[in-house]
C-alpha positions as CSV (number, residue, x, y, z in Angstrom):
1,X,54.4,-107.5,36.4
2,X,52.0,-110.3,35.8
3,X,49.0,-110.4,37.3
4,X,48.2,-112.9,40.5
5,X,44.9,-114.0,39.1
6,X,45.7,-114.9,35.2
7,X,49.7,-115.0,35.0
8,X,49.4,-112.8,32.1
9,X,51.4,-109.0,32.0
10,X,50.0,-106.1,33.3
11,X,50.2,-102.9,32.0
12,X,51.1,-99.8,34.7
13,X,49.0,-97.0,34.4
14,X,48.3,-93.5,36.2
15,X,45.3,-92.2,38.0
16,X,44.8,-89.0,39.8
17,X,43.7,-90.2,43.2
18,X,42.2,-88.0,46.2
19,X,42.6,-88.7,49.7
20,X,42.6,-87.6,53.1
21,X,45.7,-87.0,54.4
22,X,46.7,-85.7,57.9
23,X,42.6,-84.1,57.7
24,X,43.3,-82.4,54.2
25,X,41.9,-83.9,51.0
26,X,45.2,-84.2,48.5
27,X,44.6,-84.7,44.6
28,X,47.5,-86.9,43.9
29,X,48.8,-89.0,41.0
30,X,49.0,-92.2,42.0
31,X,50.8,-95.7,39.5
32,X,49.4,-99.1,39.6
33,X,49.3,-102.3,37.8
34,X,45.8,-103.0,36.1
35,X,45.1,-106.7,34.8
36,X,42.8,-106.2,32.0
37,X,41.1,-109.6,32.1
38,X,39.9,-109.2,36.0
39,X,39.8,-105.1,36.0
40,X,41.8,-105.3,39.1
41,X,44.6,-103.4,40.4
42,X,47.9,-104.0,41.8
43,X,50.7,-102.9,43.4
44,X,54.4,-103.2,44.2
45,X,55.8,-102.1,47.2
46,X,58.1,-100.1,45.3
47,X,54.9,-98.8,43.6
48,X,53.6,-98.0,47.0
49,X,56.5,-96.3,48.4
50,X,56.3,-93.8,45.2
51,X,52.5,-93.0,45.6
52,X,53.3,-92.5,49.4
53,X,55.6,-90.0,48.5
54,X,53.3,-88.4,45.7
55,X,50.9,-88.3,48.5
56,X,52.8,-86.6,50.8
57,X,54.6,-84.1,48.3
58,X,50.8,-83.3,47.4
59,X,49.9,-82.3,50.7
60,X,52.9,-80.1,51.4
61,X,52.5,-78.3,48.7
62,X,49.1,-77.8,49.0
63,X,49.1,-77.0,52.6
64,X,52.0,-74.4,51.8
65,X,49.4,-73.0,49.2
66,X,46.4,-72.5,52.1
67,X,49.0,-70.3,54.4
């Protein structure tokens, strides 16, 4: 992907991410685009769909884990 603000490529990286989700805090891994002239990143919506499901895989599994 190239990035909205130079035109140059991206490269995708990974991030552990934590959120609250359904009133649980989730640890999740979460992929995004980051432009390394601006610091920014970006998304897809493929990209977001994924981390969506990341998310939501995180909190099962971690709410199956607290029974």
């Amino acid at each position: 992907m190239n990035s909205p603000i130079t035109g140059k490529k991206m490269l995708l990286e990974r991030a552990m991410t934590t959120a609250t989700y359904l009133g649980i805090e989730v640890e999740y891994l979460t992929k995004f685009y980051r432009c390394k002239f601006s610091d920014q990143g970006f998304t897809t919506t493929e990209l977001d769909e994924g981390n969506l499901r990341r998310l939501h895989k995180a909190y099962n599994k971690q709410k199956k884990g607290s029974r």
